[in-house]
C-alpha positions in Angstrom: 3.9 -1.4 43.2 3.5 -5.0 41.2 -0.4 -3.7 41.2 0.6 -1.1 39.2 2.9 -2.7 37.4 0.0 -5.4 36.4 -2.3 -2.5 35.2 0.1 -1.0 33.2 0.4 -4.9 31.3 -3.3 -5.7 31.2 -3.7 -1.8 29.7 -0.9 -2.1 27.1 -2.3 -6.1 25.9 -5.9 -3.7 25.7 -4.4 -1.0 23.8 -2.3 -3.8 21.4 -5.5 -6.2 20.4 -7.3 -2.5 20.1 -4.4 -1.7 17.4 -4.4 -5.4 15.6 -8.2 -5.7 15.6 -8.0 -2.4 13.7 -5.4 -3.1 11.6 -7.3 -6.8 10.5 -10.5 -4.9 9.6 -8.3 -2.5 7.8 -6.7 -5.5 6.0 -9.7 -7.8 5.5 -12.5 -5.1 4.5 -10.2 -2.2 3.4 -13.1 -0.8 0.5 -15.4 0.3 3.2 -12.6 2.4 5.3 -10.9 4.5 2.7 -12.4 6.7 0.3 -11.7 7.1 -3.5 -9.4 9.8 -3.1 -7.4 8.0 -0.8 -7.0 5.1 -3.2 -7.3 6.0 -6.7 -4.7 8.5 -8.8 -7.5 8.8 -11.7 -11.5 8.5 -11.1 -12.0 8.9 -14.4 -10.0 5.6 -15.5 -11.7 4.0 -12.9 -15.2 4.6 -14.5 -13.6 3.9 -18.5 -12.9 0.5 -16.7 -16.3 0.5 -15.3 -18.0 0.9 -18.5 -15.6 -1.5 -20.2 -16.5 -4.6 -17.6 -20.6 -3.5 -17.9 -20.3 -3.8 -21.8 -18.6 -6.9 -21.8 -20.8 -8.8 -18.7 -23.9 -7.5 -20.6 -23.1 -7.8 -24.3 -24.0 -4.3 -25.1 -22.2 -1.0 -26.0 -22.7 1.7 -23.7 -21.9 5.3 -25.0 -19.5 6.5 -22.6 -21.1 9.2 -20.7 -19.8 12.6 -19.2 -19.3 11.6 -15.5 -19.1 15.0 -13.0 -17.8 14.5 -9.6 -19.1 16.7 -7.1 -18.0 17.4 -4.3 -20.5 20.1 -2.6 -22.7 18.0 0.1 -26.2 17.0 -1.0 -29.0 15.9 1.4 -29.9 13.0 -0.3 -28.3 12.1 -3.5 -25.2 10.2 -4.2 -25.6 10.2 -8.2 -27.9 10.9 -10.3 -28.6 9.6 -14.4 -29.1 13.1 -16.5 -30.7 11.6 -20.1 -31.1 15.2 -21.4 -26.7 15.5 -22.2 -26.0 12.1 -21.5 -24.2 12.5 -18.1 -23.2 10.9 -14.7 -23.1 13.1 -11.6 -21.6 11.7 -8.5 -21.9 13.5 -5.1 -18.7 12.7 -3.2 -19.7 14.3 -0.4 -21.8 11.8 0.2 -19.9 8.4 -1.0 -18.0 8.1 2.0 -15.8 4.9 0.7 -14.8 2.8 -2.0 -17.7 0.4 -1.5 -20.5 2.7 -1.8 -18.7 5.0 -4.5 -18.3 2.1 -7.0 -22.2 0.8 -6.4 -23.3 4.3 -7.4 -21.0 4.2 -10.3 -22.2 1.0 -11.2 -26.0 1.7 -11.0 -25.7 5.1 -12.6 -23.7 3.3 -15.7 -26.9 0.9 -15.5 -29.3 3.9 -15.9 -27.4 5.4 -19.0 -27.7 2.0 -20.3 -31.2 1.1 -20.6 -32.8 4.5 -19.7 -30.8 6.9 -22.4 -34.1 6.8 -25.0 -36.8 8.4 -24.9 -38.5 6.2 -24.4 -36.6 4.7 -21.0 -36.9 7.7 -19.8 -41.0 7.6 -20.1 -41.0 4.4 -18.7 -39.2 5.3 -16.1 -40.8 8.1 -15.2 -43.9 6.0 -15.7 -42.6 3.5 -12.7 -41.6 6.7 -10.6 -45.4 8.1 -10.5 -46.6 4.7 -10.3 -45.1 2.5 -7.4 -42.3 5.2 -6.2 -38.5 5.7 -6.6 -37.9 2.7 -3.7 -40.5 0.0 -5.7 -39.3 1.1 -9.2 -38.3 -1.9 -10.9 -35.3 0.0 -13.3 -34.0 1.4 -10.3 -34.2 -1.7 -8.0 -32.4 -3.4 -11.4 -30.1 -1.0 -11.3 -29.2 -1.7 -7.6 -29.4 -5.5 -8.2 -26.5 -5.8 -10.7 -24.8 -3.8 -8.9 -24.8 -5.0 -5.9 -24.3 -8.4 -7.7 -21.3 -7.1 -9.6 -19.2 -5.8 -7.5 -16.8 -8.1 -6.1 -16.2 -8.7 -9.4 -15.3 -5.3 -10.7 -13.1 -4.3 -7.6 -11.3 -7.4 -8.1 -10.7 -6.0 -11.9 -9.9 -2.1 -10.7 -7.3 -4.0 -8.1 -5.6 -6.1 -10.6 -5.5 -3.3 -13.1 -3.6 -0.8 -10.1 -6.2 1.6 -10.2 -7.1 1.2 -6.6 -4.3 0.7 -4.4 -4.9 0.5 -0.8 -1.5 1.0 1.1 -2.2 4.5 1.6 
């Protein structure tokens, strides 16, 4: 009987660090658990305050573009730069958290930036027949800053309230 008795404690200490090991990574790293909907009341705040931290870390003005959020899966997209009407498309389906919903934001805001002429567009298109979407250097640019900017702005969305994460 104490046998069983001693199974029944080691399982519940098993199933109780389970539940507190969860609940620290849910704490700690909480951006790459939920997704935007979970955490976020307006997306489309979230990207004015996007464009409003690019503008101000680059010194430039970015005409706000039309972002789309999509929400039909796509195989391989997760947002895509359209030059022709000056907008943002951002497959949902496929951002499955915070982290990698905000780094396509980011880079896709970088793309309207400094690929919205005509003449971006060429060279871009230029680098793309060249070396290839994965060595061209405005998209690895792109991918850079935002990578390398986004501690920065989740720290802003947070202290703003426009990403909550006590869900």
């Amino acid at each position: 009987m104490s046998e069983i008795l001693d199974l029944l404690v080691v399982g519940y200490w098993i199933v109780m660090g389970f539940i507190i090991i969860l609940v620290f990574i849910k704490v700690l790293i909480p951006q790459y658990i939920f997704s935007i909907d979970d955490v976020c009341v307006s997306k489309d705040q979230v990207c004015d305050c996007v464009v409003e931290f690019i503008e101000k870390d680059l010194g430039i003005s970015v005409q706000n573009p039309t972002i789309c959020f999509d929400y039909r899966p796509n195989d391989e997209l997760r947002g895509v730069y359209h030059q022709q009407n000056h907008s943002i498309t951002l497959y949902l389906d496929n951002l499955e958290n915070v982290h990698s919903w905000i780094l396509t934001l980011i880079e896709e805001i970088h793309h309207s930036a400094f690929v919205s002429t005509k003449s971006g567009i060429k060279l871009y298109e230029l680098y793309d027949r060249k070396v290839g979407y994965e060595n061209n250097p405005l998209e690895y640019a792109a991918k850079l800053y935002a990578v390398k900017n986004f501690r920065s702005i989740h720290r802003k969305l947070k202290k703003q309230g426009l990403i909550r994460y006590k869900v």
